[in-house]
C-alpha positions in Angstrom: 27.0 -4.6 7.9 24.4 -1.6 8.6 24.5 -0.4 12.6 21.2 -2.0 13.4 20.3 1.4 15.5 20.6 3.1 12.6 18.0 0.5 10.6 15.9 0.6 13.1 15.7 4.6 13.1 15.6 4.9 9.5 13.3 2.2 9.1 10.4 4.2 11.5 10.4 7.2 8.9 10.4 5.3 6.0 7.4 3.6 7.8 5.5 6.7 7.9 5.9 7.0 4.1 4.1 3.6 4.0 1.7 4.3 6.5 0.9 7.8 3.8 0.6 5.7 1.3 -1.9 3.6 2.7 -3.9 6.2 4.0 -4.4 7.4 1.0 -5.2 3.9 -0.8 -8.0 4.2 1.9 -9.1 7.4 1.3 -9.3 6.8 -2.5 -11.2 3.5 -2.3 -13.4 5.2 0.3 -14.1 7.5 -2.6 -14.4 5.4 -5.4 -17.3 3.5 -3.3 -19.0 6.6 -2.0 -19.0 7.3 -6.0 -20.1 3.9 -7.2 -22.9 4.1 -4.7 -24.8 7.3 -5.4 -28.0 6.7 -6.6 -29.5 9.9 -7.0 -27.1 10.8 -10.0 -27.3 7.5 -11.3 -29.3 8.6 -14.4 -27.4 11.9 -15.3 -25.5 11.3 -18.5 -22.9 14.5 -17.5 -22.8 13.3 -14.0 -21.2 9.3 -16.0 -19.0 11.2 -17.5 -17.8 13.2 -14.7 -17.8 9.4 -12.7 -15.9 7.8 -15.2 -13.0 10.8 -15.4 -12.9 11.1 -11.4 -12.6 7.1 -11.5 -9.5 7.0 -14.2 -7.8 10.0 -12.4 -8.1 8.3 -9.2 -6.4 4.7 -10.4 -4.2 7.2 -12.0 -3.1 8.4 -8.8 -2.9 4.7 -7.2 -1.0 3.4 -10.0 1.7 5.8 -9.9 1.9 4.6 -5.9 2.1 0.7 -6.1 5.8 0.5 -7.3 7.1 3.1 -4.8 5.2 1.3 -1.6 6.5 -2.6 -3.1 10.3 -1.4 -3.9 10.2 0.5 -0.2 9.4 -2.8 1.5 11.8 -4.1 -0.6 14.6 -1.9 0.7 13.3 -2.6 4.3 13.6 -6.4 4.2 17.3 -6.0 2.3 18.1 -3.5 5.4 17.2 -5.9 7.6 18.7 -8.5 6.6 22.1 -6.5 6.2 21.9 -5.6 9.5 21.1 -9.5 10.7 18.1 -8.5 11.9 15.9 -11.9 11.4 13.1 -11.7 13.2 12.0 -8.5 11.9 13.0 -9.4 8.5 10.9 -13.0 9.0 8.0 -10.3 10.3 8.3 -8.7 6.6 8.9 -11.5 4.3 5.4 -12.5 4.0 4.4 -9.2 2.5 7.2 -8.8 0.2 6.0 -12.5 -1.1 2.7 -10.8 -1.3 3.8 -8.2 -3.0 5.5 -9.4 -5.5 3.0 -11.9 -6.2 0.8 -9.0 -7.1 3.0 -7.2 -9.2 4.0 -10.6 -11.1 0.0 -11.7 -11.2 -0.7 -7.9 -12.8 -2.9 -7.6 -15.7 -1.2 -8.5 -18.9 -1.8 -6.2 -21.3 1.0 -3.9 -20.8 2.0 -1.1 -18.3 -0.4 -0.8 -15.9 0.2 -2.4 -12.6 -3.0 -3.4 -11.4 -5.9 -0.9 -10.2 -7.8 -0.8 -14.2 -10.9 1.8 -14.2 -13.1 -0.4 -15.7 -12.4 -3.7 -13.1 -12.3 -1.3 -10.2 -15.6 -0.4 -10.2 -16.7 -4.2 -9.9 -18.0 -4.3 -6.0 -15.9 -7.7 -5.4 -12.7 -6.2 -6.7 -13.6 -2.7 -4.6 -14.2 -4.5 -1.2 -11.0 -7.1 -1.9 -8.8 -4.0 -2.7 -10.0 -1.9 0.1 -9.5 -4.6 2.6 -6.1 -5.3 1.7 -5.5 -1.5 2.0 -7.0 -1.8 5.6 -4.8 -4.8 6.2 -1.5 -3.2 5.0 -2.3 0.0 7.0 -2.3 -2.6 10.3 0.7 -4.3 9.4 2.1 -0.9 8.8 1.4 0.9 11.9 2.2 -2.3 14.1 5.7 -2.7 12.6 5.9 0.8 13.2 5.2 0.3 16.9 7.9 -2.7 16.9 10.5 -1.0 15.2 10.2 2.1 17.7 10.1 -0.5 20.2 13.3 -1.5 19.2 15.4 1.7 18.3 14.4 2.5 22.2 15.2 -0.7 23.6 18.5 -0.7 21.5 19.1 2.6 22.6 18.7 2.3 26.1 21.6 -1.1 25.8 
């Protein structure tokens, strides 16, 4: 069995990986709306082009992070539960369920995950993704605070 100590440390810097990738999931969505919502260059045929390439690039960009953030979590809850750490691992089962729910629910028509240029842009799809992006960067940065909770209080034993 892993030293629990060591899970716990490991487990806050792999954390902050998450808690990048989120950010970022954020930042892009953040993006993609400020994009979807300009009127003003609404009506430029150049400026649909350069909307449509800046919206592929971006799920581009997300795309190439949704198997990294789901097989890290993965790792985390297989840690845990080598190191008999239940609670915490009973804290982190619900979003490895959700997660792979997602990536078994993913569109159907070949490689991409999820995250499609064209659905993005629908505003339902937007808000649902960017609140589940907010959601994830909570559940991030409070097992964050619990697991540095831990390493101290296991380190002080």
């Amino acid at each position: 069995l892993l030293c629990t100590n060591c899970v716990n440390c490991y487990s806050l810097n792999v954390q902050l990986l998450c808690n990048a990738f989120t950010i970022y999931l954020i930042i892009a969505f953040d993006e993609l709306r400020t994009d979807f919502k300009n009127p003003i260059e609404q009506g430029n045929p150049s400026r649909a082009r350069e909307r449509v390439k800046n919206v592929e690039r971006i799920c581009c960009l997300l795309r190439k992070l949704v198997v990294p953030e789901y097989c890290i979590h993965g790792l985390f809850c297989l840690m845990f539960m080598c190191a008999a750490e239940w609670v915490t691992l009973g804290l982190n089962i619900p979003l490895l369920f959700y997660h792979l729910w997602r990536y078994f629910h993913r569109p159907a028509d070949g490689s991409e995950v999820m995250f499609d240029p064209v659905s993005i842009m629908n505003v339902d799809i937007l808000n649902y993704c960017q609140k589940e992006a907010w959601c994830k960067l909570a559940f991030y940065l409070l097992s964050f605070f619990y697991y540095l909770y831990r390493c101290v209080r296991r380190g002080s034993q």
